[in-house]
C-alpha positions as CSV (number, residue, x, y, z in Angstrom):
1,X,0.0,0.0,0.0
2,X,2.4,2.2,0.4
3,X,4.6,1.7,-2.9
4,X,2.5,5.1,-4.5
5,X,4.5,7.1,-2.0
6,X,7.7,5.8,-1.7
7,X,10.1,7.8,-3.4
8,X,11.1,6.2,-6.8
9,X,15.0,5.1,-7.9
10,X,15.9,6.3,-11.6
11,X,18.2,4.3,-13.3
12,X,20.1,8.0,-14.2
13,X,23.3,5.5,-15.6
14,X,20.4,4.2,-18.6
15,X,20.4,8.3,-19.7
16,X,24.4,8.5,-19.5
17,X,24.6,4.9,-21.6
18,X,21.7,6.2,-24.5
19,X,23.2,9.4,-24.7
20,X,27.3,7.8,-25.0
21,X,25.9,4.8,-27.3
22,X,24.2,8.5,-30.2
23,X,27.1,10.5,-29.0
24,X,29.1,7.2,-30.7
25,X,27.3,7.5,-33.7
26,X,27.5,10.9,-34.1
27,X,31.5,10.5,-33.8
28,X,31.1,7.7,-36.7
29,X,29.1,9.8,-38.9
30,X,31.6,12.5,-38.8
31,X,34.6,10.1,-39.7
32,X,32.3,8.7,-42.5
33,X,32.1,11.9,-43.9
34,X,35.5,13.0,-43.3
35,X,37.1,9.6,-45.2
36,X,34.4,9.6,-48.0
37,X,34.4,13.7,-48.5
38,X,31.5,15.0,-51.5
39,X,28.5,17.0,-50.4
40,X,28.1,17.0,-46.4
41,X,24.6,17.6,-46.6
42,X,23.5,14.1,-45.8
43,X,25.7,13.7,-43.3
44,X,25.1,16.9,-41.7
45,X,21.4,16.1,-41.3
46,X,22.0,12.7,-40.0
47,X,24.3,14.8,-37.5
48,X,21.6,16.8,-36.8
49,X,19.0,13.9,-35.9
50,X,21.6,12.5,-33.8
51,X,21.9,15.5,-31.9
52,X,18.4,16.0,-31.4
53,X,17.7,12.7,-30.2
54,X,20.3,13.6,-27.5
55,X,18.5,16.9,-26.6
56,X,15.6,14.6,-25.9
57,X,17.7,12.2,-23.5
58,X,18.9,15.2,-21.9
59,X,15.6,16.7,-21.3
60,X,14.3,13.7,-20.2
61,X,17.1,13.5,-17.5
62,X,17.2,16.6,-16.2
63,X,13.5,16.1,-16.0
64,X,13.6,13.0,-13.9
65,X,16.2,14.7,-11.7
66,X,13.5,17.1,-10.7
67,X,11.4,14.8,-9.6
68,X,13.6,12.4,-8.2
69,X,15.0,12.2,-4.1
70,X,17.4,8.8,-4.3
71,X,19.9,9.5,-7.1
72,X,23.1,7.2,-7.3
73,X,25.3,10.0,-7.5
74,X,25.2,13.2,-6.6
75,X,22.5,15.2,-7.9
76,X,25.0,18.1,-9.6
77,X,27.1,15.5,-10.9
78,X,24.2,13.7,-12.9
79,X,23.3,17.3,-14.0
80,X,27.0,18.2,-15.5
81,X,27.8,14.7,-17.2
82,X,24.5,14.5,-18.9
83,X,25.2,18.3,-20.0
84,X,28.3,17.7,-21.0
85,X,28.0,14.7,-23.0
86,X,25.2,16.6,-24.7
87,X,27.8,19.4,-25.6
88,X,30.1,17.1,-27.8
89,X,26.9,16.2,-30.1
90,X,26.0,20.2,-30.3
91,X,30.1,20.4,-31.0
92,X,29.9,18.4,-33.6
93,X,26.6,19.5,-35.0
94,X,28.0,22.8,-35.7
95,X,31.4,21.9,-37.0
96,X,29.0,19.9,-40.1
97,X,26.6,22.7,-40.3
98,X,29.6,25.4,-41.1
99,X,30.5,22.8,-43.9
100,X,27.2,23.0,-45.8
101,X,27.1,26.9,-44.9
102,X,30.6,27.1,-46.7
103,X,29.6,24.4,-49.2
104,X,32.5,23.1,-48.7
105,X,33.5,19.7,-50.9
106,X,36.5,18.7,-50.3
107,X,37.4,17.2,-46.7
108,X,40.5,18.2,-45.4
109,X,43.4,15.3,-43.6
110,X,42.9,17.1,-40.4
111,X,39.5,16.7,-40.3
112,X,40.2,13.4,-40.7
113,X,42.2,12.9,-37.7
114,X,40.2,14.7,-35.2
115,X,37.1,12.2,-36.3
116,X,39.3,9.5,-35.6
117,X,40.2,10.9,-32.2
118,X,36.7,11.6,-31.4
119,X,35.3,8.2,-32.5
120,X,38.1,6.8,-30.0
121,X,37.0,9.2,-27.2
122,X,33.3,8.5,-27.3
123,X,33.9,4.8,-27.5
124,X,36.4,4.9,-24.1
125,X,33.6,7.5,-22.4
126,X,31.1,4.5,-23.2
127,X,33.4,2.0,-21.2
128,X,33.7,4.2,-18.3
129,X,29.7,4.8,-17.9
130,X,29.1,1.2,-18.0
131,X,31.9,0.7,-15.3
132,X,30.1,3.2,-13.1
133,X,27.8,1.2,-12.2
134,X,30.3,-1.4,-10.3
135,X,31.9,0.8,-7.3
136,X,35.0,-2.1,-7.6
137,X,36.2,-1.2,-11.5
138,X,37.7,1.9,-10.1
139,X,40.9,0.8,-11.8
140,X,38.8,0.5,-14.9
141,X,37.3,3.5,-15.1
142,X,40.6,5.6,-14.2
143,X,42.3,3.8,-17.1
144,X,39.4,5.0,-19.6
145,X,39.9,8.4,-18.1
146,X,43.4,8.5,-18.8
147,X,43.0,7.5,-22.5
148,X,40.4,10.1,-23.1
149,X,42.9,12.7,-21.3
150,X,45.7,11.6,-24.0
151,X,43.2,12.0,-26.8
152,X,42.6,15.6,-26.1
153,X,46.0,16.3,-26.0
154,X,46.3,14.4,-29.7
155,X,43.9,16.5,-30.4
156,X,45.3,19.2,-29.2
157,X,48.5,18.3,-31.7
158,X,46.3,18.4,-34.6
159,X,44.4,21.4,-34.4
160,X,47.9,23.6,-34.1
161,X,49.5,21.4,-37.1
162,X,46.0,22.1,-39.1
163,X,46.1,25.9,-38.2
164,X,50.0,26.0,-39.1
165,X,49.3,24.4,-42.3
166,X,46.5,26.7,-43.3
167,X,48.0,29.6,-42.6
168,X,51.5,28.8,-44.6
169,X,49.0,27.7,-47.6
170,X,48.1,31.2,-48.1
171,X,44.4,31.4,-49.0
172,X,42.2,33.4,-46.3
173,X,38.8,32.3,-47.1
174,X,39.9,28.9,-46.2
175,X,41.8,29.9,-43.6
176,X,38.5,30.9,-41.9
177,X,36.5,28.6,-42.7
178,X,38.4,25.9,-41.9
179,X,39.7,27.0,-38.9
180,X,35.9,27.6,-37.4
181,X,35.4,23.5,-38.7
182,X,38.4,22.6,-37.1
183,X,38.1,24.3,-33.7
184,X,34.7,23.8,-33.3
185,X,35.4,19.4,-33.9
186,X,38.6,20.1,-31.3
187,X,36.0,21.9,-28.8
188,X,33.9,18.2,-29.1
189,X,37.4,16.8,-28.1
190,X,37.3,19.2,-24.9
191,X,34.1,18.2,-24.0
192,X,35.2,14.3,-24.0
193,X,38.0,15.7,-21.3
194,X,35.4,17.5,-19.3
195,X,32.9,14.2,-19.3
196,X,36.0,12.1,-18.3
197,X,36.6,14.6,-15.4
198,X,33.7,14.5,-14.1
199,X,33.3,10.9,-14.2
200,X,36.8,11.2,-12.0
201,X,35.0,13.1,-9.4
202,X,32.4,10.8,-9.0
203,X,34.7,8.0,-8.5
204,X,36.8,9.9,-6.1
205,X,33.5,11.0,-4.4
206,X,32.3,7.2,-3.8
207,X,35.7,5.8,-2.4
């Protein structure tokens, strides 16, 4: 009888995994793109999709969190990861959509590598959000950590090599443009970091 007013659990790790598991084919889509090249269109607006399936998922997180008293971590922390994992989709998003803007055809090696790094990082985020869920795979979880942390600084590598490289080639218009795609894919990079910090805290916070 009294089930109806007992507080209810939400399984807040089942939003983390859905959002990682679009998050990892938002990553893929990019690299598709980036080894096949031609008209991003398609691409973009199955980038786009993607990214507003995740808004849903993070909507529908925050929203349990409202209404939710037992939480499995703490309540700020489910807030910033599920934010922040929504931030490398809306990364990404706009790195595609400034390559239909600037109708651009022709897909660059950089670009290349960052999708590369990024399908790498969302894969390893993945790992450590299913690890979560067992307090004992500490060891686990700081080793996925770690790899994410080396990825951002690989991708920190290429986005100076991509700007150096544009800016001996000479030609401004690309300069700009690709320097807005390029930064903008390295800023979904940072936001891997920033999920894999948090993650860090958490485990830190249930030792």
């Amino acid at each position: 009888m009294f089930r109806g007013i007992l507080p209810k659990e939400v399984d807040f790790y089942a939003y983390f995994e859905k959002h990682i598991s679009l998050g990892i084919k938002t990553s893929e889509t990019l690299l598709e793109l980036a080894k096949t090249g031609g008209d991003p269109e398609p691409f973009a607006k199955r980038i786009k999709d993607l990214e507003h399936e995740m808004d849903d998922v993070t909507h529908s997180c925050a929203e349990a969190l409202h209404k939710t008293f037992i939480t499995p971590i703490e309540r700020t922390d489910i807030f910033k990861l599920i934010k922040r994992l929504d931030d490398i989709g809306d990364s990404i998003d706009a790195a595609v959509s400034r390559m239909v803007l600037y109708e651009i055809r022709e897909v660059r090696s950089d670009m290349r590598d960052i999708a590369e790094i990024l399908v790498k990082a969302t894969r390893e985020i993945e790992r450590a959000i299913k690890l979560l869920r067992d307090p004992h795979k500490v060891d686990a979880i700081n080793d996925a950590c770690r790899v994410i942390h080396q990825l951002e600084n690989d991708g920190d590598i290429v986005l100076r090599a991509a700007i150096t490289k544009l800016f001996r080639e000479g030609d401004v218009m690309e300069f700009i443009k690709w320097k807005e795609i390029i930064e903008r894919l390295e800023k979904a990079v940072d936001k891997c970091e920033d999920v894999a910090n948090i993650i860090e805290g958490v485990v830190i916070a249930s030792a």
